[in-house]
C-alpha positions as CSV (number, residue, x, y, z in Angstrom):
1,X,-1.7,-2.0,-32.0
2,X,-1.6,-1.5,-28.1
3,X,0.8,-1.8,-25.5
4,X,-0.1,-4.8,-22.9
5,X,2.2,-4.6,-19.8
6,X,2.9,-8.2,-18.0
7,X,1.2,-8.6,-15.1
8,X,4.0,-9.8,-13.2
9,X,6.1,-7.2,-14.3
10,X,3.8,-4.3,-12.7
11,X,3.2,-6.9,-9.4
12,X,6.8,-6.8,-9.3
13,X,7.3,-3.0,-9.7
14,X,4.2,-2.4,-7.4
15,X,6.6,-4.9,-4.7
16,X,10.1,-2.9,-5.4
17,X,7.7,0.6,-4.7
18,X,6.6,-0.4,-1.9
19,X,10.4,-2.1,-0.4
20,X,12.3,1.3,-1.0
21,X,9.2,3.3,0.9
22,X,10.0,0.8,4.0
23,X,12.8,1.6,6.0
24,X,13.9,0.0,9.5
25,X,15.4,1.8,12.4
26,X,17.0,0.0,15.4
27,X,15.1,0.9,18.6
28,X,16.6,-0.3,22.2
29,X,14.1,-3.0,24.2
30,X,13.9,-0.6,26.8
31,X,13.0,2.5,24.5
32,X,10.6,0.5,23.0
33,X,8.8,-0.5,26.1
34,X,9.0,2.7,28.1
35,X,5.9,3.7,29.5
36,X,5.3,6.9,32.4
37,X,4.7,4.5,35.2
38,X,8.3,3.4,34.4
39,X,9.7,6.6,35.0
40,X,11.5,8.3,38.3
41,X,8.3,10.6,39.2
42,X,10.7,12.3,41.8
43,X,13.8,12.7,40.1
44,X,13.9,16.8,39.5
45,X,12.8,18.1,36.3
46,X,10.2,15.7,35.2
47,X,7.8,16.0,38.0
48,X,6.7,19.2,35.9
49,X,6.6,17.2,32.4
50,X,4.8,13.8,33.6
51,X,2.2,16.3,35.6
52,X,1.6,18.6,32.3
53,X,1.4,15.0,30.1
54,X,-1.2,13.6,32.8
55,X,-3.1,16.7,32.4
56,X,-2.7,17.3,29.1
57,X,-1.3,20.7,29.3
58,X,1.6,22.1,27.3
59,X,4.5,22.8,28.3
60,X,5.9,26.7,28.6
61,X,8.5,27.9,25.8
């Protein structure tokens, strides 16, 4: 005698897997659409950062 699962049991399993793997985090609008051209290029600090980004270099540690 074998074991035969249901089909719609292991679709449904294969489902709940998946749904606890998926989590949502709220991210602001303005977060989301932030780009570098958005950016203060002149305010202080992150002339440095956007130049290295543009350039691809890293930055010191």
């Amino acid at each position: 005698m074998t074991f035969v699962r249901c089909p719609l049991l292991e679709e449904q399993e294969v489902k709940q897997r998946q749904s606890n793997l998926i989590h949502s985090y709220y991210v602001p609008k303005d977060v989301l659409n932030a780009t570098f051209d958005s950016i203060d290029k002149e305010e202080g600090g992150r002339q440095e950062a956007i130049w290295r980004r543009e350039n691809c270099k890293a930055l010191p540690k």
